[in-house]
C-alpha positions as CSV (number, residue, x, y, z in Angstrom):
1,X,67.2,105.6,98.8
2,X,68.8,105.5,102.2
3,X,72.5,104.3,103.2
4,X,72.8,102.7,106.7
5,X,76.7,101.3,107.3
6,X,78.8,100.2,109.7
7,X,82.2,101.4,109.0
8,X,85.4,99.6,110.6
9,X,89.3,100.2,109.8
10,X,92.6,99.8,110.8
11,X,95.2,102.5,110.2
12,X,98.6,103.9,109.5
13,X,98.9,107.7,111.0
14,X,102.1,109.1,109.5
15,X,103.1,112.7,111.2
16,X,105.4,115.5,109.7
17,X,108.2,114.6,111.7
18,X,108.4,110.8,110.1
19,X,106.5,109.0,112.8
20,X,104.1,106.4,112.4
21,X,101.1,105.6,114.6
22,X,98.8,103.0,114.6
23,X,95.0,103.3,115.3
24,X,91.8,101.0,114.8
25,X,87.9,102.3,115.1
26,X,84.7,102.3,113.8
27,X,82.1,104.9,112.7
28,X,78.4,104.8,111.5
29,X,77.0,106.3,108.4
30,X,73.2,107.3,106.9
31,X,73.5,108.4,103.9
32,X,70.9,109.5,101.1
33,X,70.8,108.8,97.8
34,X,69.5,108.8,94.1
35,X,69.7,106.0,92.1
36,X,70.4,107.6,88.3
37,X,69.5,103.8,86.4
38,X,70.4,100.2,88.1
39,X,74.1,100.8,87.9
40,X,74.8,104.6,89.4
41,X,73.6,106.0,92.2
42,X,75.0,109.4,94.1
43,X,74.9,109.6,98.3
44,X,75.8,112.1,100.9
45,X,75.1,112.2,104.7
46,X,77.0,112.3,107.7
47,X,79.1,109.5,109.7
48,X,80.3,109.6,113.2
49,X,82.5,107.4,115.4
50,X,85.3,106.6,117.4
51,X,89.0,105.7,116.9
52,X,91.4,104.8,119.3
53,X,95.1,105.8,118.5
54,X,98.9,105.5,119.8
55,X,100.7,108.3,121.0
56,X,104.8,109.3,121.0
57,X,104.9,107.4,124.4
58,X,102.5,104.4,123.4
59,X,99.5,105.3,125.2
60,X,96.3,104.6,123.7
61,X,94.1,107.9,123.5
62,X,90.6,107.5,121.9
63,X,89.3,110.4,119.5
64,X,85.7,111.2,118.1
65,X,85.5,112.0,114.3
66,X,83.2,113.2,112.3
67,X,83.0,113.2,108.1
68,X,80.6,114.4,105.5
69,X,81.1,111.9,102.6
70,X,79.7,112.0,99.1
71,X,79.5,108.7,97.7
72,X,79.8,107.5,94.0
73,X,78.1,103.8,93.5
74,X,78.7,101.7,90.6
75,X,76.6,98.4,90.7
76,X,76.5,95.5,88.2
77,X,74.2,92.6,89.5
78,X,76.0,91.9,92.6
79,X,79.1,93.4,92.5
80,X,79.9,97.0,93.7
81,X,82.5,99.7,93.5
82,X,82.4,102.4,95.7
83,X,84.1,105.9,95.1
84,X,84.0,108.6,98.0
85,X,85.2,111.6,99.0
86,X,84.6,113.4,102.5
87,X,85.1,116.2,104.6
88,X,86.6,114.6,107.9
89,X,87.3,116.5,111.3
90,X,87.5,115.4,114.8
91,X,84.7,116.1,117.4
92,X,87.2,116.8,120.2
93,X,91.1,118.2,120.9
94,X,92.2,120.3,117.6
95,X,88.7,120.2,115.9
96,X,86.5,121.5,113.1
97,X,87.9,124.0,110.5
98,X,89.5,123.6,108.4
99,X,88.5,120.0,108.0
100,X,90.6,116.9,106.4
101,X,89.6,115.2,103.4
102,X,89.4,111.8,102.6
103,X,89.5,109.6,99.2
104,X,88.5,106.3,99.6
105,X,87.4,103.3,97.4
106,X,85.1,100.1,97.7
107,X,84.6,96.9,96.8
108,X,82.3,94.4,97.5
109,X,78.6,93.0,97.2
110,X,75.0,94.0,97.4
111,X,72.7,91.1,97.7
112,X,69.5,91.1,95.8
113,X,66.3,93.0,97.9
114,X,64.7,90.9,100.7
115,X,60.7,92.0,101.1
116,X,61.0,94.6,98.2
117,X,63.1,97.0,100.0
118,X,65.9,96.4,101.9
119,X,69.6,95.4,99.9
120,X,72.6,94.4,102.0
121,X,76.0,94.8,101.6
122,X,79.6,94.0,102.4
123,X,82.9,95.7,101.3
124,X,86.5,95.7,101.7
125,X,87.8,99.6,101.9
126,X,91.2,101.5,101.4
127,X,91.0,105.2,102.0
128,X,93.5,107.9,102.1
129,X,93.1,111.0,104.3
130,X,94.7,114.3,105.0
131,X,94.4,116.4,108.1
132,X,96.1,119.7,107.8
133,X,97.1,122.0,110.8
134,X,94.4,122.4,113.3
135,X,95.3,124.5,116.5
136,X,98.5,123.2,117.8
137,X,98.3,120.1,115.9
138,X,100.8,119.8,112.6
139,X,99.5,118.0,109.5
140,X,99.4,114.5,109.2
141,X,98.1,111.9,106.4
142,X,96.0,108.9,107.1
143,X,96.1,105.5,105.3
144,X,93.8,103.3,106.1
145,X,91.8,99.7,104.7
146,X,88.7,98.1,106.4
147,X,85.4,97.0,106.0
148,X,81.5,98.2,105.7
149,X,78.4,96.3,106.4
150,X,75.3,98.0,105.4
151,X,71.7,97.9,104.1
152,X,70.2,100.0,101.2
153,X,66.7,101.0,101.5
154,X,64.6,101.4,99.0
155,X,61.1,101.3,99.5
């Protein structure tokens, strides 16, 4: 089984000193996956994207991301719950190790298979995340809701 998604948020950046930041972006996923009956199935894969963010002087600095998410599906006819947890790190600036982590959950809808094989979906999102020190960077959290768009295959 394979995961495409669109991924889309809004978000809350709160730093160690007390201030908050906004951001927005959007990311792309493929995942893979193994459906364990009709109502579990368990994905990983990578996403990539883009987020653009305020900083202390209200500028608007963009950032590339990265994340390695493992993905918990619980289906029942239409309806579907989404558990994840991911390793997330930035492409650029204070990057890579050690990487952030993110908890998220889903919910939404899968629609029934069109030709056999392909499934879409739509979901509302809220995820957490945590990036600790990276370079010259301090800690900060994440908190974040949005939406995903996707199609399972299944062929």
């Amino acid at each position: 089984m394979l995961l495409l998604e669109s991924r889309g948020q809004v978000a809350l950046n709160i730093r160690n000193d007390g201030s908050l930041r906004f951001s927005g972006g959007g990311a792309g996923r493929v995942l893979v996956g193994y459906g364990f009956s009709d109502s579990f199935t368990l994905a990983t894969g990578f996403e990539i994207g883009g987020a653009g963010r305020f900083d202390q002087e209200g500028e608007v600095s963009a950032v590339l991301g990265g994340a390695v998410p493992i993905l918990f599906r619980f289906a029942d006819a239409s309806e579907i719950i989404d558990l994840e947890l991911a390793a997330v790190t930035f492409l650029e600036g204070a990057r890579g190790i050690p990487p952030g982590i993110r908890a998220a959950v889903a919910f939404g809808f899968l629609t029934p298979r069109v030709g056999g094989a392909f499934s879409p979906s739509a979901l509302f999102w809220f995820g957490y995340e945590y990036h600790p020190r990276r370079g010259a960077d301090d800690p900060f959290h994440v908190i974040a809701i949005g939406t995903r768009i996707g199609v399972d295959v299944d062929p």
